[in-house]
C-alpha positions, 0 to 999 in steps of 0.5 A, spaced: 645 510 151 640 510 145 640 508 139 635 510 133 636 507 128 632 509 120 634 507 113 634 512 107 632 509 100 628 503 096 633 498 097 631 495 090 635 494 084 633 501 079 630 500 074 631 507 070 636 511 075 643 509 073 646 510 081 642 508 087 645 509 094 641 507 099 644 508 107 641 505 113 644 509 119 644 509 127 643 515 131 647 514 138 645 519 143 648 518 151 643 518 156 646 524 160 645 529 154 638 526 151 634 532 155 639 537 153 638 534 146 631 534 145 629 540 149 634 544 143 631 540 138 624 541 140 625 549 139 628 548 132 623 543 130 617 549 131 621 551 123 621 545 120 619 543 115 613 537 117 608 531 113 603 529 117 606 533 124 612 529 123 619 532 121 621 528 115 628 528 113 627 529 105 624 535 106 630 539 110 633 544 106 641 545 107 640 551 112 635 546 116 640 540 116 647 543 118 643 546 124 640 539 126 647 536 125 651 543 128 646 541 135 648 533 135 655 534 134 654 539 141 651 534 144 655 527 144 652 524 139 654 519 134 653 517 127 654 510 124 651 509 117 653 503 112 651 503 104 649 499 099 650 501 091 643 497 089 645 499 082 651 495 082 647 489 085 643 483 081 637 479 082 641 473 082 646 475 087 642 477 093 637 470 091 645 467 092 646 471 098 639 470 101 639 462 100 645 461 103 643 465 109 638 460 109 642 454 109 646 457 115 639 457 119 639 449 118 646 447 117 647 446 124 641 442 126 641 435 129 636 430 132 640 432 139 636 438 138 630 439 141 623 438 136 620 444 137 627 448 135 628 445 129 621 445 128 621 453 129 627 454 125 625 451 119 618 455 119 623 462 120 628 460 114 622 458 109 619 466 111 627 468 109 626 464 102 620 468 101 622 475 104 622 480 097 629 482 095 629 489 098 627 487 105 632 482 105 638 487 103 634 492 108 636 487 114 643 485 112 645 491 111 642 493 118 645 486 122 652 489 119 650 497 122 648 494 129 655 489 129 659 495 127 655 500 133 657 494 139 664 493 136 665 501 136 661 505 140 662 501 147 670 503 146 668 510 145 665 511 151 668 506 157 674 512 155 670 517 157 663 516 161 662 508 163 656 508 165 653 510 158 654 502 156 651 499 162 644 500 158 643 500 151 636 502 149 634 500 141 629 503 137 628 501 130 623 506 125 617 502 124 613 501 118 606 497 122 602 502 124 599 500 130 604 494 131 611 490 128 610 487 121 611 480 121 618 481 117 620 485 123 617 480 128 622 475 123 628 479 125 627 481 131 627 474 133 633 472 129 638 477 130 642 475 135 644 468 132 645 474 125 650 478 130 653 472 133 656 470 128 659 477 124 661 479 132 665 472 131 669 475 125 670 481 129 669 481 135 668 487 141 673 488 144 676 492 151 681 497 153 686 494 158 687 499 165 679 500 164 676 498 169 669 494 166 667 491 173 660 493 172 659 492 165 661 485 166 657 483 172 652 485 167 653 483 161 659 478 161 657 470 160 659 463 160 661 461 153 656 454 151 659 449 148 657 449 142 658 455 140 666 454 143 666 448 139 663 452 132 664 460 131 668 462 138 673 458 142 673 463 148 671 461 155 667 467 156 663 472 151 658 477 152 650 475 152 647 478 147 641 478 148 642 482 155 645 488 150 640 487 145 633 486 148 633 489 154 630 494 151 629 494 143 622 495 140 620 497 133 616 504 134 611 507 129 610 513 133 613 520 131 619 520 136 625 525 137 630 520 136 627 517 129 626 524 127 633 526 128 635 519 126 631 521 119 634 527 118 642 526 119 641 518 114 637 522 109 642 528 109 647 522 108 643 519 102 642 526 099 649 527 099 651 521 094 645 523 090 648 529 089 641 532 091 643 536 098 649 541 097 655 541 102 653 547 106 648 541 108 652 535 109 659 538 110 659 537 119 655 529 118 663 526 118 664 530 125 659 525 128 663 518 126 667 515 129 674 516 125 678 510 122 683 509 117 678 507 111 672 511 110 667 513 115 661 511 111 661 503 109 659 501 102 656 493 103 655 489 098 651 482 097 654 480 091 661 484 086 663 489 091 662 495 088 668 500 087 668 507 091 671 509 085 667 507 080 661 510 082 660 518 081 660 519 088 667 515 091 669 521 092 665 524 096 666 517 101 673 516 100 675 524 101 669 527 104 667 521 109 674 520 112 677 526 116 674 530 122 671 525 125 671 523 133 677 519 135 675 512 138 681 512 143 682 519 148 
């Protein structure tokens, strides 16, 4: 499978907007359909709107966006967005979250650990207490989107088309021109052990009378010891690195996947903005997978924000909670 992911909004807290909503999202596509998918969309892209020759999601009208929407939902595709309400976040609770973050890099050091690691791992805590604030909430919010996608999107497939989760191929909008930003390089050096332990809250899971045979030769490893002794008492898990870095890159470059990727998170920012019409948005919840709780999840670093305290609550616990593809056959 593919998975393209792209974020919508400043991630800073507003300085004159009463609400800021700002949506991360991951576009998953199944390898069998992605030339099917991007022989259609390439037909349709010729009328769309473009800056730079590139299809940007913000300039999409309803018409433009439910048609898009209307030829992923055909193609098997998925959609998986997380929220953060900036307007409801304050600088001291996100420097709070931001310096415990920092401490769980280095609480678990001893002098057992070889000197170049602990060495290495104090370097990538001192950049993180120094990342700016709407960075940093971009990447948490991305490590919960990605948690979210392994805990979910392998279930959905292992039912229907096994070997669609026998290769995960990653791709992250960039913002380096010719090549990844030193914050990107920071996460894409991190993001396992930010992984490891949200999966161990919650981990992935398997169907019994499936046969997961070739996806655990592949991806099923010895649980080290020291990770049985802290965050996971199992005896086997899943290698994370093989799920993730196999094939995970930052692209800059205009791509079909990010551009639809664009399209589809923006749509769902535009919506809670109230600046895209239903006509525009109404089918995005059909390409979610469907739970008892809302489809689009709202994080929070600091207070929870309430859906019903925000102008746009309803349109997430009433709107983007039905009609969405069911996770079990």
């Amino acid at each position: 499978m593919h998975i393209f992911i792209d974020e919508s909004g400043t991630f800073a807290i507003p300085k004159n907007e009463r609400f800021s909503p700002c949506v991360q999202g991951a576009l998953i596509i199944p390898d069998y359909k992605i030339d099917q998918l991007f022989n259609k969309y390439a037909r349709i892209r010729e009328s769309l709107p473009k800056e730079s020759g590139e299809v940007k999601g913000r300039l999409l009208k309803e018409a433009d966006v439910a048609k898009v929407v209307e030829i992923l939902k055909r193609n098997q595709c998925i959609f998986e967005a997380v929220a953060i309400e900036m307007s409801a976040e304050t600088k001291e609770g996100i420097e709070e979250h931001r310096t415990e973050a920092a401490n769980g890099l280095t609480k678990n050091l001893t002098d057992e650990h070889q000197p170049s690691l602990v060495k290495s791992i104090f370097e990538h805590r001192a950049y993180l207490e120094v990342m700016s604030l709407p960075l940093y909430v971009q990447y948490v919010l991305i490590s919960e989107l990605l948690a979210n996608v392994i805990r979910d999107i392998p279930v959905y497939w292992a039912q229907r088309r096994m070997k669609e989760i026998l290769n995960f191929h990653w791709v992250v909008d960039g913002k380096g021109v010719s090549e990844t930003t030193k914050s990107e390089q920071w996460w894409s050096t991190m993001k396992l052990g930010l992984l490891q332990s949200k999966l161990a809250r919650r981990p992935m899971i398997g169907l019994e009378g499936l046969d997961y045979s070739e996806f655990d030769a592949k991806f099923k490893t010895t649980m080290p010891e020291y990770l049985k002794e802290s965050i996971l008492p199992f005896e086997e898990g899943f290698d994370l690195r093989m799920l993730f870095d196999e094939s995970f890159w930052f692209s800059s470059e205009a791509d079909f996947g990010l551009e639809l990727a664009d399209i589809i998170t923006n749509a769902t920012r535009r919506a809670l903005k109230g600046n895209l019409a239903e006509t525009g948005w109404a089918r995005i919840p059909a390409l979610m997978i469907h739970r008892k709780e809302q489809y689009l999840r709202l994080c929070s670093l600091g207070k929870s924000a309430r859906p019903d305290r925000l102008p746009y609550g309803k349109l997430i616990t009433q709107a983007f909670n039905r009609g969405g593809r069911h996770l079990l056959v």
